[in-house]
N, C-alpha and C positions, 0 to 999 in steps of 0.2 A: 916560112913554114915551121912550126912548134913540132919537137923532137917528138917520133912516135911513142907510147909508152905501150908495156905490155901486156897491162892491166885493160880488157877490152871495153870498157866504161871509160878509163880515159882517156881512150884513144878516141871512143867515138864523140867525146867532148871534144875534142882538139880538133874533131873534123866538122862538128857544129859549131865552131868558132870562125870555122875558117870559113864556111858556106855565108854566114855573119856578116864576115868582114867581107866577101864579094857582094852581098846584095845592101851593102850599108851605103851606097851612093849611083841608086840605079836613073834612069835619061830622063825621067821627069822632075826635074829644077833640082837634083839629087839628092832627092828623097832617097826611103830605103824602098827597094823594089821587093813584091810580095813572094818573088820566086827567081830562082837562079837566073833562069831564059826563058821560061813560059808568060809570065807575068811581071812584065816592068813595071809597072801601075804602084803608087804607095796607098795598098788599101787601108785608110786607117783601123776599121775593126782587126786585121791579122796583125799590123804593128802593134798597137794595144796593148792584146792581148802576148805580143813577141817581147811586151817590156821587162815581163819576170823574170825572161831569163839570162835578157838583157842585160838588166839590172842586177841579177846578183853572179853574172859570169867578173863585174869588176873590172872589164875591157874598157878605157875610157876613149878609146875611138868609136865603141859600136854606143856608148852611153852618148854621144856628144850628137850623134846620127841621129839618135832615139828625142834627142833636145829640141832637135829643128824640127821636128812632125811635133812637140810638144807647144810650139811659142806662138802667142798670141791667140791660142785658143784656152791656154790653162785655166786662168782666168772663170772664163767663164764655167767650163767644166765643172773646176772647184766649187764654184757656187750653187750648182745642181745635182752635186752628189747626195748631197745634205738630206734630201728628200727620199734618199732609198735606204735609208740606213733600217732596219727590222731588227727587233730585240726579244728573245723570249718572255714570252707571260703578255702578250699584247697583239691586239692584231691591227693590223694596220689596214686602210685602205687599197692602198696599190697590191696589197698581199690577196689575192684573189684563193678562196678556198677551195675552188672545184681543182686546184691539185694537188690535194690532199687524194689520193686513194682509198676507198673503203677497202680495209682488211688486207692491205700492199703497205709494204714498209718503204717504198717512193714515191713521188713526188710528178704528175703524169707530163704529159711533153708540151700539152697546150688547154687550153679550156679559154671559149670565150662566150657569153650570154649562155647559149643551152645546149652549145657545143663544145667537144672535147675528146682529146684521146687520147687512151689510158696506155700507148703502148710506151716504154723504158725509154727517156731520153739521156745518155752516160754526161754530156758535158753537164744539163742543167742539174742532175743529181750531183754529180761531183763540185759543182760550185758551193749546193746546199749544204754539203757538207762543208767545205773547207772553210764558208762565210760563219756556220753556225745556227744556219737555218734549221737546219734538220738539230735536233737535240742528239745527244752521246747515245741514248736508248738506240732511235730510230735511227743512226749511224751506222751503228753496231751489227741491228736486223739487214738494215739496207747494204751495207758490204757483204754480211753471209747469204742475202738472197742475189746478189748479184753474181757471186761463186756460183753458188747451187744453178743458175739459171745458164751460165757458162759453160758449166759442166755437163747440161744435156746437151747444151748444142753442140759440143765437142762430141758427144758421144750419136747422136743423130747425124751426121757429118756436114751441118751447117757451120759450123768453126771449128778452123783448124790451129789456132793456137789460142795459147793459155794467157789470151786478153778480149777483153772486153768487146764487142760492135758498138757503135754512136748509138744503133738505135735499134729495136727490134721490141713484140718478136717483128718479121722481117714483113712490109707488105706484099702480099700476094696477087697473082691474078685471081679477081674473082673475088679478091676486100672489096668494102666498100671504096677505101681511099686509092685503089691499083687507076693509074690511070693511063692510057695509052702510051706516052710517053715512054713510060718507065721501061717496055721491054726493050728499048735503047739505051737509056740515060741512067734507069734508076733501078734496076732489077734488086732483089732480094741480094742484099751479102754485100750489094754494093754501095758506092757514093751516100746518097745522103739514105740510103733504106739499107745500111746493117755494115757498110765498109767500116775496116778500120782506120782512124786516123790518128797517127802518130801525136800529133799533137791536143787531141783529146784524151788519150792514155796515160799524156804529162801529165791531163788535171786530175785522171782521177790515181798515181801513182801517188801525187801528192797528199789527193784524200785522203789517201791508206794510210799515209803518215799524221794524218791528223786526227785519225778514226785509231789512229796507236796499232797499228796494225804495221809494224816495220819490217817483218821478216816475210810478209805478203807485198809490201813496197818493194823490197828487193829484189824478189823474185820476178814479180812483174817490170821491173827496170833493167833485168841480164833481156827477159823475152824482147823488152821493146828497142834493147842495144842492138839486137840479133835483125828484128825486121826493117831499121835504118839504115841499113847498107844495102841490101839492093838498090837496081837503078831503073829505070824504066827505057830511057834513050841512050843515057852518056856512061860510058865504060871507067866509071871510079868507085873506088872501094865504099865510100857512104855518099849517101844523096838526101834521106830524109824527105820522101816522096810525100806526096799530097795523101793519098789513104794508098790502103792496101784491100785485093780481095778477099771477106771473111771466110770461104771455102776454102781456097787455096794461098792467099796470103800473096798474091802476084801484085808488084806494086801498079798501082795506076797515078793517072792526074798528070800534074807539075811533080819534077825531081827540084831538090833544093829549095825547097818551102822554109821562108822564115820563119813562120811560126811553128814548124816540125822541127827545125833546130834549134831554137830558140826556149821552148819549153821541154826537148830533150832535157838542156842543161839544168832548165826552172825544174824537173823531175828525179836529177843525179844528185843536184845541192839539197833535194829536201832528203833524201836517203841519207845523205854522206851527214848532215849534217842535225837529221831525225825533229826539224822543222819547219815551217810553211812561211814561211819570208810572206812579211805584208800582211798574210790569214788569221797570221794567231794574233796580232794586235787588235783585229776584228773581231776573233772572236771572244777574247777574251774582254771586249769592250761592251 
């Protein structure tokens, strides 16, 4: 176990290292499991995406875990990246324009043929930015309209802290898109219609650092120290839960999410260190 510190950003790093290093060799062929005890399975979308932080935590046990979900598919991978690469001043194929917003500084959640909905998705905006999709201009617009948009709902009492929902505004009963379901599964504030998830707040903390906004990455990196420590089942000081709910901030899901600890860390090295590990060679290419 790594000495507490009593700086509470390193301490919650030392306990995302260690959530890490238990899910770095989980019962299937030992891979890394996608969650402490909820989910043994190595999903590879959450590893993936758990690489950044992976990777620049510098641990070469969780890097060497991270190697074996990488071999014998790298290969090919590498060969099919080449294809999505988008550069300003051109527009590409695969680049579909219906998410473009008219008179919205984002970027919408989906559009396919003559469908499409324009409600806020935070991972795929926060990507746009960090890749360079979105220009400095529309950056710029797009972090102050996403404050502004936070700040009602903070003040309407659909969110209760000073971060972001995945996705909103929230669907309703009585949207078009409400569908039975959801007053189970998928209610407003929750899961995938408006919860918070920790490790979506990693991408767009990091945005913030690439949109040059450091003293708003900060701030938003003490808020998402604060909501990685509750637990949902198991009595330990940090868990880095699957989402939280955006009313009340009560954690749900799986406690011990790789990729909630994982891009904590990928969201403390872009603060501490005021850059995008991986992003800015993208974007600067």
């Amino acid at each position: 176990m790594q000495k507490e510190s009593r700086n509470p950003v390193e301490k919650a790093k030392n306990a995302a290292v260690e959530v890490l290093l238990h899910n770095s060799r989980g019962p299937c062929k030992g891979f890394f499991r996608t969650a402490g005890w909820g989910y043994p399975e190595p999903y590879t979308r959450d590893i993936m995406i758990s690489a950044l932080g992976i990777l620049v935590s510098g641990n070469e046990q969780l890097i060497q875990a991270l190697r074996m979900v990488l071999e014998e598919r790298a290969e090919t991978l590498h060969s099919s990246m080449d294809r999505f690469t988008i550069k300003g001043g051109r527009q590409h194929r695969h680049v579909h324009e219906g998410l473009v917003v008219r008179h919205k500084p984002y970027y919408a959640a989906w559009s396919y043929k003559i469908f499409s909905s324009e409600r806020f998705d935070l991972l795929g905006n926060s990507l746009a930015i960090l890749s360079g999709i979105a220009s400095p201009s529309r950056t710029n617009e797009l972090v102050t309209w996403i404050e502004a948009e936070c700040k009602a709902f903070k003040e309407n009492g659909e969110l209760a802290f000073d971060l972001p929902p995945n996705f909103f505004p929230y669907i309703k009963p009585g949207d078009p898109e409400w569908r039975p379901r959801y007053e189970e599964y998928n209610r407003p504030g929750e899961y995938h219609n408006g919860g918070i998830w920790p490790f979506i707040c990693g991408f767009y903390i990091a945005a913030l650092i690439a949109a040059g906004r450091h003293r708003l990455a900060e701030k938003k990196l003490n808020m998402l120290t604060k909501l990685v420590r509750p637990a949902c089942r198991n009595k330990v000081e940090y868990r880095f839960n699957e989402w939280l709910r955006a009313q009340d901030g009560t954690p749900q899901g799986q406690d011990c999410e790789t990729w909630s600890a994982a891009m904590y860390l990928y969201a403390a090295h872009c603060v501490e260190q005021n850059k995008t590990p991986f992003f800015d060679e993208i974007r600067k290419s």
